[in-house]
Structures are given as C-alpha cells and as structure tokens.
PDB file with one MODEL, atoms N, CA, C and O in Angstrom:
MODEL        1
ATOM      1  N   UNK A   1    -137.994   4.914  -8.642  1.00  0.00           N
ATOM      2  CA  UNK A   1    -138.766   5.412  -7.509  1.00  0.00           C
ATOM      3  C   UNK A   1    -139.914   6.281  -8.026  1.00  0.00           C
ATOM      4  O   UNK A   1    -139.694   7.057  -8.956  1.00  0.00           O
ATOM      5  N   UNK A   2    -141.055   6.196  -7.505  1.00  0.00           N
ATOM      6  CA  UNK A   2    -142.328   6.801  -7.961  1.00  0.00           C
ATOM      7  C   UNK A   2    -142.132   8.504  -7.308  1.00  0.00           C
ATOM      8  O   UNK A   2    -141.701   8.809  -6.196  1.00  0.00           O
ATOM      9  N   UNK A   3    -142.542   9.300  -8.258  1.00  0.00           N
ATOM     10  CA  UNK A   3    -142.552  10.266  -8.181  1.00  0.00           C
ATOM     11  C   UNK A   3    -143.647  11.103  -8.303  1.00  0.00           C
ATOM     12  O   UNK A   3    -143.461  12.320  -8.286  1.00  0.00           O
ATOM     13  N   UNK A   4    -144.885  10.594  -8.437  1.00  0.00           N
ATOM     14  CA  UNK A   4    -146.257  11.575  -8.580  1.00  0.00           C
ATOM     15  C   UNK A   4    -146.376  10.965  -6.515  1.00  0.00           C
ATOM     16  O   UNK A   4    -145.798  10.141  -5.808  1.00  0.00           O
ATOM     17  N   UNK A   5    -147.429  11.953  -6.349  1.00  0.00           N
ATOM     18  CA  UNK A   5    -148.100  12.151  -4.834  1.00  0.00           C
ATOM     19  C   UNK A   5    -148.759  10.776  -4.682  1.00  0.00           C
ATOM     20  O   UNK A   5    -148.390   9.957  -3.840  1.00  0.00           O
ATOM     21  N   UNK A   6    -149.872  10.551  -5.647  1.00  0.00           N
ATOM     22  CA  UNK A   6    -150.325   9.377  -5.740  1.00  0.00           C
ATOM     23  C   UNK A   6    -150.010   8.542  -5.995  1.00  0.00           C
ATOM     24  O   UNK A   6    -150.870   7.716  -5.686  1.00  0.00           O
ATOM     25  N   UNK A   7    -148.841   7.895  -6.636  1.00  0.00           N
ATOM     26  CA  UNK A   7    -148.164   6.674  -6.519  1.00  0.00           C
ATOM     27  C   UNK A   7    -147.241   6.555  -5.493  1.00  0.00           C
ATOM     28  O   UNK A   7    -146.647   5.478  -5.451  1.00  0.00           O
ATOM     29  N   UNK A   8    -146.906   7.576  -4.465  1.00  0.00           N
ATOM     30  CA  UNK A   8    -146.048   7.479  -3.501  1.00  0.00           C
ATOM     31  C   UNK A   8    -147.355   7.064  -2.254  1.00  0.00           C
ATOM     32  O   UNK A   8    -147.054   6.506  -1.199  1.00  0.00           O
ATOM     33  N   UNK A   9    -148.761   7.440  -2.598  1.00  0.00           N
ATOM     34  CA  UNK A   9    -149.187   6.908  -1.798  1.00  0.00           C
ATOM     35  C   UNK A   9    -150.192   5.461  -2.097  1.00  0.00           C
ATOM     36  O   UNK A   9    -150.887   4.824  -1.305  1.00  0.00           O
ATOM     37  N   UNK A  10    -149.952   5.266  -3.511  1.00  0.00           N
ATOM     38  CA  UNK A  10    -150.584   3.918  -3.552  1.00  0.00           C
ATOM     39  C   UNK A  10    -149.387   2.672  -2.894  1.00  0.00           C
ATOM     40  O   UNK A  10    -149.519   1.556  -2.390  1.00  0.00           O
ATOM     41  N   UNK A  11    -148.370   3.441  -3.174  1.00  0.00           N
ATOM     42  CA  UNK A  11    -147.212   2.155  -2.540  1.00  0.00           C
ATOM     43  C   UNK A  11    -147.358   1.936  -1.668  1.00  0.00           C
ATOM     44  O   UNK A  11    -147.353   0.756  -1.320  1.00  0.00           O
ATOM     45  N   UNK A  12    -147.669   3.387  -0.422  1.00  0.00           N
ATOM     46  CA  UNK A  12    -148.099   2.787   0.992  1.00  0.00           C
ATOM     47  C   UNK A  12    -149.180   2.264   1.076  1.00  0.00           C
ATOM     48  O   UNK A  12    -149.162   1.215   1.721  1.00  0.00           O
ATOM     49  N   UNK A  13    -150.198   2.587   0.658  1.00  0.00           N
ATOM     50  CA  UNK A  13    -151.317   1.982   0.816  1.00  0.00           C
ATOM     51  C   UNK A  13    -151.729   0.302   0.189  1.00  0.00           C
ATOM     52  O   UNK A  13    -152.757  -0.232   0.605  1.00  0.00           O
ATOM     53  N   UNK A  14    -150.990  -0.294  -0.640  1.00  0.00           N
ATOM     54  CA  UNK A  14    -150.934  -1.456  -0.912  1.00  0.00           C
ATOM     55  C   UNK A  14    -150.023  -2.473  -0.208  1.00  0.00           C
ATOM     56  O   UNK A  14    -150.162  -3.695  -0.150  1.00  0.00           O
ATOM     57  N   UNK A  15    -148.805  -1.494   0.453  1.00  0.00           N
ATOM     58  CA  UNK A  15    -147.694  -2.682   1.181  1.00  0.00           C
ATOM     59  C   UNK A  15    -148.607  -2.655   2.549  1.00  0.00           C
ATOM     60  O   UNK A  15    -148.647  -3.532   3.412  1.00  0.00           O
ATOM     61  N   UNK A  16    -149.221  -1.602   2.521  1.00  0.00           N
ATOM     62  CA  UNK A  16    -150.536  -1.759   4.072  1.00  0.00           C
ATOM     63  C   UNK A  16    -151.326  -2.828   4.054  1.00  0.00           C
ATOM     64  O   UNK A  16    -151.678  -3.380   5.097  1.00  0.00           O
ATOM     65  N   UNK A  17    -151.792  -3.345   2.528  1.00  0.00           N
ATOM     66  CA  UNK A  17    -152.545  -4.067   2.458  1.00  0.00           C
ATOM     67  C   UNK A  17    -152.059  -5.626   2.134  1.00  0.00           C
ATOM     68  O   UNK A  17    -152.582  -6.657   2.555  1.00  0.00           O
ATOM     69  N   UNK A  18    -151.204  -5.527   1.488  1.00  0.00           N
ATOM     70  CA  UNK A  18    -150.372  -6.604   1.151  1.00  0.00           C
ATOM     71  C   UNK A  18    -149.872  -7.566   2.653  1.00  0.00           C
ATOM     72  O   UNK A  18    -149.478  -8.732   2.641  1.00  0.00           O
ATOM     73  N   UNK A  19    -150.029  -6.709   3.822  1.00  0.00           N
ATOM     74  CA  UNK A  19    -149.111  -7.544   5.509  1.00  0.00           C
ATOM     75  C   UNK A  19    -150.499  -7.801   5.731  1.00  0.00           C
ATOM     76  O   UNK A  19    -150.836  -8.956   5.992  1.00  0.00           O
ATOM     77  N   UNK A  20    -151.312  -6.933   5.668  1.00  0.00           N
ATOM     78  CA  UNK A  20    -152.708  -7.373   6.463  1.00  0.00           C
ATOM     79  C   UNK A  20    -152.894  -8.747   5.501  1.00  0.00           C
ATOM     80  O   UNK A  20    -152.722  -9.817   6.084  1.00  0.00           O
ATOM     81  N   UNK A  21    -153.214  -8.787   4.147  1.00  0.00           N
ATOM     82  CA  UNK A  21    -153.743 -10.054   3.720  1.00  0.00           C
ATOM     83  C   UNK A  21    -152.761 -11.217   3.756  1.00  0.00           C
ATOM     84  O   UNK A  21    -153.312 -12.312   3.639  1.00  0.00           O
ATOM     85  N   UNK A  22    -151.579 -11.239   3.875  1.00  0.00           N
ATOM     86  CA  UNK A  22    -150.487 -12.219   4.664  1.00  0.00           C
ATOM     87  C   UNK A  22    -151.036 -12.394   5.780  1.00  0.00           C
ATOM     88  O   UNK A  22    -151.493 -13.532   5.887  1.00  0.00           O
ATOM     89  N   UNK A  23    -151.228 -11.565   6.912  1.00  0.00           N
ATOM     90  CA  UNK A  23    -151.323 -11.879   8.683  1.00  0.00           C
ATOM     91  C   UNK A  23    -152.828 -12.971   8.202  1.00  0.00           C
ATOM     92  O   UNK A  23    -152.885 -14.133   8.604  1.00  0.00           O
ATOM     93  N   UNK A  24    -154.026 -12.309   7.243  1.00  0.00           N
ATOM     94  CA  UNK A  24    -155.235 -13.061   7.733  1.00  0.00           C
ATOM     95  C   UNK A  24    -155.064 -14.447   6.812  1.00  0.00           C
ATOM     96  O   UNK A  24    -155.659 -15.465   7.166  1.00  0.00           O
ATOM     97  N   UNK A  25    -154.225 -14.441   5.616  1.00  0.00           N
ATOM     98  CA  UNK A  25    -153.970 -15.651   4.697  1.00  0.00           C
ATOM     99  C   UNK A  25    -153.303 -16.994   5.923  1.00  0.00           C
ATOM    100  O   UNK A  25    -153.641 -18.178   5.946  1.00  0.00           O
ATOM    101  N   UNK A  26    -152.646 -16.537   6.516  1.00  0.00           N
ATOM    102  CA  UNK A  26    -151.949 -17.312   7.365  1.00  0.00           C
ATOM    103  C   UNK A  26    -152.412 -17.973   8.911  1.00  0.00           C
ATOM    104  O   UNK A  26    -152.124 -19.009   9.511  1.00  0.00           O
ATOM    105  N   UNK A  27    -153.464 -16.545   9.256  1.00  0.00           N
ATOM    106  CA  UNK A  27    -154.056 -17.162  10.291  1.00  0.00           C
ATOM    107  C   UNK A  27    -155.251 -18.236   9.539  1.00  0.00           C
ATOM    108  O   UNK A  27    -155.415 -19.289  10.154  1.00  0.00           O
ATOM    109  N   UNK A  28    -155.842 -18.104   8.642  1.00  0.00           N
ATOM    110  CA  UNK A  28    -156.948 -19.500   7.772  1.00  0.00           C
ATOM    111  C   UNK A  28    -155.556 -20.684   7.557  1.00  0.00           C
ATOM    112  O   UNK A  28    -155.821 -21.862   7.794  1.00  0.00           O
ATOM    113  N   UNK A  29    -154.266 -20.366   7.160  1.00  0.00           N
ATOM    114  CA  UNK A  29    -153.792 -21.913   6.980  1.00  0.00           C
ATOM    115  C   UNK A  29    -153.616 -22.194   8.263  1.00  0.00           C
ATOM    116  O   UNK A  29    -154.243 -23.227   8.500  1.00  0.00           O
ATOM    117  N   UNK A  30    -152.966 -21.715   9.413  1.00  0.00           N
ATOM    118  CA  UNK A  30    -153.287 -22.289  10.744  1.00  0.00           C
ATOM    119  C   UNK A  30    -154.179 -23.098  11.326  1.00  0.00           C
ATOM    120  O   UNK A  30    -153.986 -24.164  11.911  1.00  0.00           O
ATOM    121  N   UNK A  31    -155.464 -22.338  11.060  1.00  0.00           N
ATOM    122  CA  UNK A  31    -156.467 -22.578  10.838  1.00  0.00           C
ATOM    123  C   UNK A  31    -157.091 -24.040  10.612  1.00  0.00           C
ATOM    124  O   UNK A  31    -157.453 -24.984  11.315  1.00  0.00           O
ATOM    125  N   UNK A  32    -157.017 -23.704   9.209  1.00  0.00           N
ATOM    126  CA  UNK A  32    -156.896 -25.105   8.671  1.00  0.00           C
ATOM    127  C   UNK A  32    -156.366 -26.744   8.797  1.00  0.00           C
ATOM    128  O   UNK A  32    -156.860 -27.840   8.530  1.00  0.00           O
ATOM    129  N   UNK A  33    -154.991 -26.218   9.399  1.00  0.00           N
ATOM    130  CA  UNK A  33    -154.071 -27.289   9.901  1.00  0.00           C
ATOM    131  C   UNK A  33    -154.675 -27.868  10.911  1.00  0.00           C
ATOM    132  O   UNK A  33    -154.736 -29.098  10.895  1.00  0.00           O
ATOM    133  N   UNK A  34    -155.213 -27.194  11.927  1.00  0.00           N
ATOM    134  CA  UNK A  34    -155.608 -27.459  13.210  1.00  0.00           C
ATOM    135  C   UNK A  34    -156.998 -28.480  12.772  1.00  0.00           C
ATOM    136  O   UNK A  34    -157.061 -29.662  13.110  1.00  0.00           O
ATOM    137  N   UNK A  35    -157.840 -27.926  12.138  1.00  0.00           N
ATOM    138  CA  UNK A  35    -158.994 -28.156  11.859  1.00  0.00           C
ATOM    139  C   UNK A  35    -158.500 -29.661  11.094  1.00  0.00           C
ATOM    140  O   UNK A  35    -158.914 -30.637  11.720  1.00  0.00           O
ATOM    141  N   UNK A  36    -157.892 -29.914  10.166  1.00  0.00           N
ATOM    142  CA  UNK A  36    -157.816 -31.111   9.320  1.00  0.00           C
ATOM    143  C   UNK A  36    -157.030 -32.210  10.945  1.00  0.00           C
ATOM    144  O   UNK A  36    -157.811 -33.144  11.129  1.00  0.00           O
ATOM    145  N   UNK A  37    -156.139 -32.259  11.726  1.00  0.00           N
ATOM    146  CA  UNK A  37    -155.771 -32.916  12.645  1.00  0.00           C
ATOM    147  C   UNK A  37    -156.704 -33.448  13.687  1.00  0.00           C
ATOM    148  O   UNK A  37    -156.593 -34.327  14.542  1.00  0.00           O
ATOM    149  N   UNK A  38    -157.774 -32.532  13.294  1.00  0.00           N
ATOM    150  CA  UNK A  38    -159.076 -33.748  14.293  1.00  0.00           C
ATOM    151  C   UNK A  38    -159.327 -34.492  13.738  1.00  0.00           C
ATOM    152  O   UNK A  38    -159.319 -34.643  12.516  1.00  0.00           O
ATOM    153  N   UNK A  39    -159.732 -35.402  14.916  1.00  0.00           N
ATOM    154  CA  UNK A  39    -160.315 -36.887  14.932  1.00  0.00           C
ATOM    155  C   UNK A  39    -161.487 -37.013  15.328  1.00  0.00           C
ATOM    156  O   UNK A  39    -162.224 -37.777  14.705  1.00  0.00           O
ATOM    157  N   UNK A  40    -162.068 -36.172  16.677  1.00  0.00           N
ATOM    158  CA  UNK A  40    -163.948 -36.510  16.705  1.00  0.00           C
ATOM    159  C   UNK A  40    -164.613 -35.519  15.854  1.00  0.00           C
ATOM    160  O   UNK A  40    -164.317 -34.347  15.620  1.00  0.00           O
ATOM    161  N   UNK A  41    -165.851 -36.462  15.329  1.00  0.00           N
ATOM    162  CA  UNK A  41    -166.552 -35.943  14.463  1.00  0.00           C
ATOM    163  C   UNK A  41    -167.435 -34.820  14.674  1.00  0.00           C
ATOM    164  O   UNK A  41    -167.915 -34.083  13.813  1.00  0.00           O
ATOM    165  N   UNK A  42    -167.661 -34.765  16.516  1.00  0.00           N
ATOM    166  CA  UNK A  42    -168.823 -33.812  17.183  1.00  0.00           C
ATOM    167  C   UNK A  42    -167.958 -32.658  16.819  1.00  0.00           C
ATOM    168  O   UNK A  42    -168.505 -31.694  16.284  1.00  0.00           O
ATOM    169  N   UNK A  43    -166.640 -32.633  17.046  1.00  0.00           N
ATOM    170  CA  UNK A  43    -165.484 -31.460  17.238  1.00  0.00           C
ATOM    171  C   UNK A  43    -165.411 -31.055  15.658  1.00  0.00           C
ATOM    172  O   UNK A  43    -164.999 -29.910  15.472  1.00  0.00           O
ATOM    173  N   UNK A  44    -165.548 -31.365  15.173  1.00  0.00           N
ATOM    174  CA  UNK A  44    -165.363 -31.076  13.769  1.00  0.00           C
ATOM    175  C   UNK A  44    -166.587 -30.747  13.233  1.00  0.00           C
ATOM    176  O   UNK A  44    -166.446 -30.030  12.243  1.00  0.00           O
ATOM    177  N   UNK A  45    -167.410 -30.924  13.426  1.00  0.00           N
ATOM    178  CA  UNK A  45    -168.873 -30.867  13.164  1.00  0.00           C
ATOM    179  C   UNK A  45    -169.301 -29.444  13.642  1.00  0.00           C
ATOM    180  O   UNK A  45    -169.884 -28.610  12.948  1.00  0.00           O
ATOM    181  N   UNK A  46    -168.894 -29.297  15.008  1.00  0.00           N
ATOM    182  CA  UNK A  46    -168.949 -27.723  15.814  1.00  0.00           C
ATOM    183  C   UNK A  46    -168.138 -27.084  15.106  1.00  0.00           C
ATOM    184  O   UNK A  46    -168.464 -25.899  15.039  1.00  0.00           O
ATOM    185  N   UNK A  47    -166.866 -27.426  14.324  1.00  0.00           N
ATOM    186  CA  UNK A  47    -166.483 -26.154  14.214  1.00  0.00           C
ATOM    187  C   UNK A  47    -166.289 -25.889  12.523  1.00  0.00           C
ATOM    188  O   UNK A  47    -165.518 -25.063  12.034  1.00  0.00           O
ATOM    189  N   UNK A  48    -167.199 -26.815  11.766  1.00  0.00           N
ATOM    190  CA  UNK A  48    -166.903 -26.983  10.211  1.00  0.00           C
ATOM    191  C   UNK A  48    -167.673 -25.251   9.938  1.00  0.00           C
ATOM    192  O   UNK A  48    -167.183 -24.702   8.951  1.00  0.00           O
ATOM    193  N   UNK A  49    -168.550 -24.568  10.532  1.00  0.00           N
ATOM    194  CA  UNK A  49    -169.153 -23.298  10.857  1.00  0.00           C
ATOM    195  C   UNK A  49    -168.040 -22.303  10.392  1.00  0.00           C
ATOM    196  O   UNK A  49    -167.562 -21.947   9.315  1.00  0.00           O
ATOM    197  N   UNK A  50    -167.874 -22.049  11.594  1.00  0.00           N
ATOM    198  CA  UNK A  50    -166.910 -21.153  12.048  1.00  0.00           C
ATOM    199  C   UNK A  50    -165.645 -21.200  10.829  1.00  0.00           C
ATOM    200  O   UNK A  50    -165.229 -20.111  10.434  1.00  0.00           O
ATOM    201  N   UNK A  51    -164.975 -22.625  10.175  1.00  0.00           N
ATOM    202  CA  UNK A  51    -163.943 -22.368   9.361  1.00  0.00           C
ATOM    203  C   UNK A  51    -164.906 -21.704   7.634  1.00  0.00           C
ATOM    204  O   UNK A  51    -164.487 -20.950   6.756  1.00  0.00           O
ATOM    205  N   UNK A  52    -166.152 -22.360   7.764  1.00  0.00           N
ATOM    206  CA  UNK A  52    -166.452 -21.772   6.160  1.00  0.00           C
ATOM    207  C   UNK A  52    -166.484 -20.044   6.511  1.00  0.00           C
ATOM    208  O   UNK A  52    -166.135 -19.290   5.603  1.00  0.00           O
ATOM    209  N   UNK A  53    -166.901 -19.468   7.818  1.00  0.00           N
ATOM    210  CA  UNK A  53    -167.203 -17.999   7.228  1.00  0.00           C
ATOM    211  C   UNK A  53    -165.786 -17.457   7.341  1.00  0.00           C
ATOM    212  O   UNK A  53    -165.572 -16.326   6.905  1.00  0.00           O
ATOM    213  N   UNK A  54    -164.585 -18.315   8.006  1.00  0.00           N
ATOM    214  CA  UNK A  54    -163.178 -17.719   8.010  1.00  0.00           C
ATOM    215  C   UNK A  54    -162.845 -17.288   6.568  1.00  0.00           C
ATOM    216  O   UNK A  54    -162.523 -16.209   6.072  1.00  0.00           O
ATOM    217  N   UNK A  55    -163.140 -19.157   5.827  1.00  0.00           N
ATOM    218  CA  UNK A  55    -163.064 -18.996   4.260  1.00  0.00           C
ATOM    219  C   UNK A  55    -163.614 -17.941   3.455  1.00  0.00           C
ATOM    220  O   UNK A  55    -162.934 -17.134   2.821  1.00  0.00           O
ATOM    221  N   UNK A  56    -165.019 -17.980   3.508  1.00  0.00           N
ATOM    222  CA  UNK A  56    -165.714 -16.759   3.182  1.00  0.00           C
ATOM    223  C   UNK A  56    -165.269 -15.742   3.316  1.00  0.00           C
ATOM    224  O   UNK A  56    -165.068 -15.183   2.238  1.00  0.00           O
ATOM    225  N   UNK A  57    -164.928 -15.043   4.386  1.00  0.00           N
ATOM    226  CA  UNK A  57    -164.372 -13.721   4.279  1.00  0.00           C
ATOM    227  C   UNK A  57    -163.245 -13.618   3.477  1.00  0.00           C
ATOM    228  O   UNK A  57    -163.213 -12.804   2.554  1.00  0.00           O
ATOM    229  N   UNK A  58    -162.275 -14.389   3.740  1.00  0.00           N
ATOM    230  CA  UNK A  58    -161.352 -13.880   2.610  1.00  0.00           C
ATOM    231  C   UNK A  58    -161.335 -14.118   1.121  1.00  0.00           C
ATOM    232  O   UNK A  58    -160.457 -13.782   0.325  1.00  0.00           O
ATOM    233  N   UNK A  59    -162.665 -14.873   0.846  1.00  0.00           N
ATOM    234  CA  UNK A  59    -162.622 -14.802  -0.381  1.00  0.00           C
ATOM    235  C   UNK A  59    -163.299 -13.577  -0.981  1.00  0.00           C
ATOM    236  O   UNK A  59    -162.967 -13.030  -2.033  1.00  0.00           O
ATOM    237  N   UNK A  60    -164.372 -13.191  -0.107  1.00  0.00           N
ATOM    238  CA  UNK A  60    -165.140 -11.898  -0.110  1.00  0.00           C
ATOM    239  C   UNK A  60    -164.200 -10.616  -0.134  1.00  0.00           C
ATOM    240  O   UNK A  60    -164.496  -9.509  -0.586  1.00  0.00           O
ATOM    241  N   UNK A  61    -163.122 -10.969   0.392  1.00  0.00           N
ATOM    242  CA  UNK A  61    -161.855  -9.245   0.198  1.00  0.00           C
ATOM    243  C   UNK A  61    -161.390  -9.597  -0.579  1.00  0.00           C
ATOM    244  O   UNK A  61    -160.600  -8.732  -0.955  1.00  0.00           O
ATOM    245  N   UNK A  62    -161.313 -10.940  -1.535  1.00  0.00           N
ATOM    246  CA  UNK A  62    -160.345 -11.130  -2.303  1.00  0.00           C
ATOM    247  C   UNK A  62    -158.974 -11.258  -1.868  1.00  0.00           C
ATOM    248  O   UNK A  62    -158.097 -10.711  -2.537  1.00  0.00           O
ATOM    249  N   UNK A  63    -158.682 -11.911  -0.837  1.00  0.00           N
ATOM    250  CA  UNK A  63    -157.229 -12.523  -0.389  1.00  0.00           C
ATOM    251  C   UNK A  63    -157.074 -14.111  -0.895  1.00  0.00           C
ATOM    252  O   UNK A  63    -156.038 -14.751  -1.075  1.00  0.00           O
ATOM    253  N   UNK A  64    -158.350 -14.486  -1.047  1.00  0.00           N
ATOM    254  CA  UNK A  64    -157.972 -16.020  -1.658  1.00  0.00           C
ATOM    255  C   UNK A  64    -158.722 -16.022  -2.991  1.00  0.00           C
ATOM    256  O   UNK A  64    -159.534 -15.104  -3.102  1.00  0.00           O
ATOM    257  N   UNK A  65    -158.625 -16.819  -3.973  1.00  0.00           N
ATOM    258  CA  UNK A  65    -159.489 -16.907  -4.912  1.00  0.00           C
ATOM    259  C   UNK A  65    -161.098 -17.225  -4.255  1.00  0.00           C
ATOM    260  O   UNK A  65    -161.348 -17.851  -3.225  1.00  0.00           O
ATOM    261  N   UNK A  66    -162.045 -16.599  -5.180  1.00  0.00           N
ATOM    262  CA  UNK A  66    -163.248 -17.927  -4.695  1.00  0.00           C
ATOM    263  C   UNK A  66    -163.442 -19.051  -5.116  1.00  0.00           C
ATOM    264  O   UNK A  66    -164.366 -19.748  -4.695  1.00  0.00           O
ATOM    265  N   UNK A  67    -162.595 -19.439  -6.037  1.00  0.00           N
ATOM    266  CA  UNK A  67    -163.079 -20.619  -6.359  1.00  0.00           C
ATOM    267  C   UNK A  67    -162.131 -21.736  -5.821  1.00  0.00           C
ATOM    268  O   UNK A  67    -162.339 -22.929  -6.040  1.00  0.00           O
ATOM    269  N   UNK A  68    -160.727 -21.104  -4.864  1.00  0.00           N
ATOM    270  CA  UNK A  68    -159.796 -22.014  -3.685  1.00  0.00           C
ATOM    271  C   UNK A  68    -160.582 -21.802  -2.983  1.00  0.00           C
ATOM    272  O   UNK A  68    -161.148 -22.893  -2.904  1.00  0.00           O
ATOM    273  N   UNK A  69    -161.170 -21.039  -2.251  1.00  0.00           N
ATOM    274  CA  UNK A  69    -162.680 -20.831  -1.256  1.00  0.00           C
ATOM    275  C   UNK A  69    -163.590 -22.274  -1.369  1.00  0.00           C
ATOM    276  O   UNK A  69    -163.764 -22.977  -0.373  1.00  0.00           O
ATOM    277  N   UNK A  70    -164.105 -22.597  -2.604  1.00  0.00           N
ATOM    278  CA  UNK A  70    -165.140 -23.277  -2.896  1.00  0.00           C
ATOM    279  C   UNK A  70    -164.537 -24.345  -2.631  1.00  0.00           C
ATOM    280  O   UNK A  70    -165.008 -25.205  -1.886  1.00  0.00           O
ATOM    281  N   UNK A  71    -163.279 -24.438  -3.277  1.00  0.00           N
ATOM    282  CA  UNK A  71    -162.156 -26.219  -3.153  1.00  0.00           C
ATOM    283  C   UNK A  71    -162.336 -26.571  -1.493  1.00  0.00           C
ATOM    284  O   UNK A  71    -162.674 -27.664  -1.038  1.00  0.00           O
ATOM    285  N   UNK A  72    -162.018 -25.354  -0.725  1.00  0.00           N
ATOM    286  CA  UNK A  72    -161.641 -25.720   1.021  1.00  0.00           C
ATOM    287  C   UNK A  72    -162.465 -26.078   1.248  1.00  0.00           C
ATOM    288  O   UNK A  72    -162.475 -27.265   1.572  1.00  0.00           O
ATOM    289  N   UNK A  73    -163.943 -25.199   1.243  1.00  0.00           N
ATOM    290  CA  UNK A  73    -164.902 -25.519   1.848  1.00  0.00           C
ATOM    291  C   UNK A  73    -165.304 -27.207   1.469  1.00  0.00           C
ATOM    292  O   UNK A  73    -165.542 -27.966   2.409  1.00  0.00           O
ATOM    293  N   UNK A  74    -165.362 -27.781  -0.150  1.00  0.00           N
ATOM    294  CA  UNK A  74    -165.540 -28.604   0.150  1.00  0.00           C
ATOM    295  C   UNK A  74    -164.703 -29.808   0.616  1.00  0.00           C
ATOM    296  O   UNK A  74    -165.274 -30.845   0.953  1.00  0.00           O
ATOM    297  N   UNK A  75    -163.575 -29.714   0.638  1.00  0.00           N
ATOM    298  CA  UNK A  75    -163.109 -30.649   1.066  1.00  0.00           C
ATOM    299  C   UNK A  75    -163.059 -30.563   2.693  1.00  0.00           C
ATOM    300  O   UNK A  75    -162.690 -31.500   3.400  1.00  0.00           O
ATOM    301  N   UNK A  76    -163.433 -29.450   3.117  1.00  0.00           N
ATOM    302  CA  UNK A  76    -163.673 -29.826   4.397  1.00  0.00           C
ATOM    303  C   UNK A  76    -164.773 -30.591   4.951  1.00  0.00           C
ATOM    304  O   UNK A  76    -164.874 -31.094   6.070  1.00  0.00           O
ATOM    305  N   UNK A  77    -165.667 -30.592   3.866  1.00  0.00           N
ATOM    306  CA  UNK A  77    -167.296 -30.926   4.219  1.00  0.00           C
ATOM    307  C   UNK A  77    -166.949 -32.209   4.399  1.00  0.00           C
ATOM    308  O   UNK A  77    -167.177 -32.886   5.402  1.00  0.00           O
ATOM    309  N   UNK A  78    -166.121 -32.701   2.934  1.00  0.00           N
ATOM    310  CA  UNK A  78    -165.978 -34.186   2.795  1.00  0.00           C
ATOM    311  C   UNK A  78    -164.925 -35.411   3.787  1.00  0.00           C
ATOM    312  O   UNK A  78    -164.832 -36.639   3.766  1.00  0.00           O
ATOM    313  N   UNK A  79    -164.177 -34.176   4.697  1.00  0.00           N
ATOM    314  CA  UNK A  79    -163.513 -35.051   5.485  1.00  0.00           C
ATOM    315  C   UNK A  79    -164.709 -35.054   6.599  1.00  0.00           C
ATOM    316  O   UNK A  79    -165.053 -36.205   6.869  1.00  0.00           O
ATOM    317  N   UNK A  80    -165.307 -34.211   7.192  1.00  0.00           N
ATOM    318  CA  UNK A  80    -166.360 -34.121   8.299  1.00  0.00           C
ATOM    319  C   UNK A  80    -167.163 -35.387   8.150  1.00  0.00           C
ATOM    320  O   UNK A  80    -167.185 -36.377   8.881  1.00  0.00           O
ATOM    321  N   UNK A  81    -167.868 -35.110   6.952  1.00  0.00           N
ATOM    322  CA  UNK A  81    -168.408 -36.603   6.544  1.00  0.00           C
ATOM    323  C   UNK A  81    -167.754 -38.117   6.493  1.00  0.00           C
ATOM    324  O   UNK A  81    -168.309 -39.126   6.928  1.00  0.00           O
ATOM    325  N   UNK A  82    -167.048 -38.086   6.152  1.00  0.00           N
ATOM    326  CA  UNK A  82    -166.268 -39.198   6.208  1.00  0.00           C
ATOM    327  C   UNK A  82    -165.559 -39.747   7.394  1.00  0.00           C
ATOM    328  O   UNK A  82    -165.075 -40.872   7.265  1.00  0.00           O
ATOM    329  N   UNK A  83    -165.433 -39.178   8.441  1.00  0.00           N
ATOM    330  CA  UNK A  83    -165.306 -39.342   9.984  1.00  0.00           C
ATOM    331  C   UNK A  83    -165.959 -40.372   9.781  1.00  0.00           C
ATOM    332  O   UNK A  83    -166.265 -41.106  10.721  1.00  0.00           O
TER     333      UNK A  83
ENDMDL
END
C-alpha cells in the first residue's frame, strides 16, 4: 500500500482516469459496430465525419494509439467507398 501523500493521490487520480478512458474506449467500439452494420452509402457517407473526430479525440488524449486511430479511420474510408 502506498504510503507518501502523492502516491495515495496519484492512485486516485489514475483509477479516475483509467473508468473515464474505458466509458469513452467503449462508447467508439459501439460506435463503430453500429457504423460498420450499414448498408446505404448516403448514411454512411453522413456519418463517416462525425466517427473520424470520435477517433481523433481519443487518439489526441491518448486512449487509443494513433496509429489504431489511423488503421480505423482508414478502413472506414475504405468500406464507405466500396458501398
């Protein structure tokens, strides 16, 4: 068990951070799921937007790698296209 002030409060402050980047890691695979199960291209097209800056942000806090960032984004491009 940690015994300095500051490691009793980096523990809280990282298991703080550790649920938050679970809750937002999980709402992008949701996300995702939903997004890969379409079929029209207009619908996917409207919303290929909206999933890169989801991606973006968490690669920007560092909850995902950027360079799994770079993988999603493109393979999302490439199913959009391929509709």
């Amino acid at each position: 068990m940690a015994n300095h002030k500051s490691s009793k409060k980096r523990i809280r402050s990282s298991e703080r951070r550790r649920v938050e980047n679970r809750y937002y890691a999980k709402t992008m695979r949701n996300a995702l799921r939903d997004f890969r199960a379409l079929e029209d291209k207009a619908v996917a097209a409207e919303r290929l937007p909206k999933m890169t800056s989801i991606i973006d942000k968490l690669a920007k806090r560092s909850v995902i790698h950027k360079n799994k960032a770079a993988n999603l984004k493109s393979k999302l491009n490439k199913k959009v296209n391929a509709m």
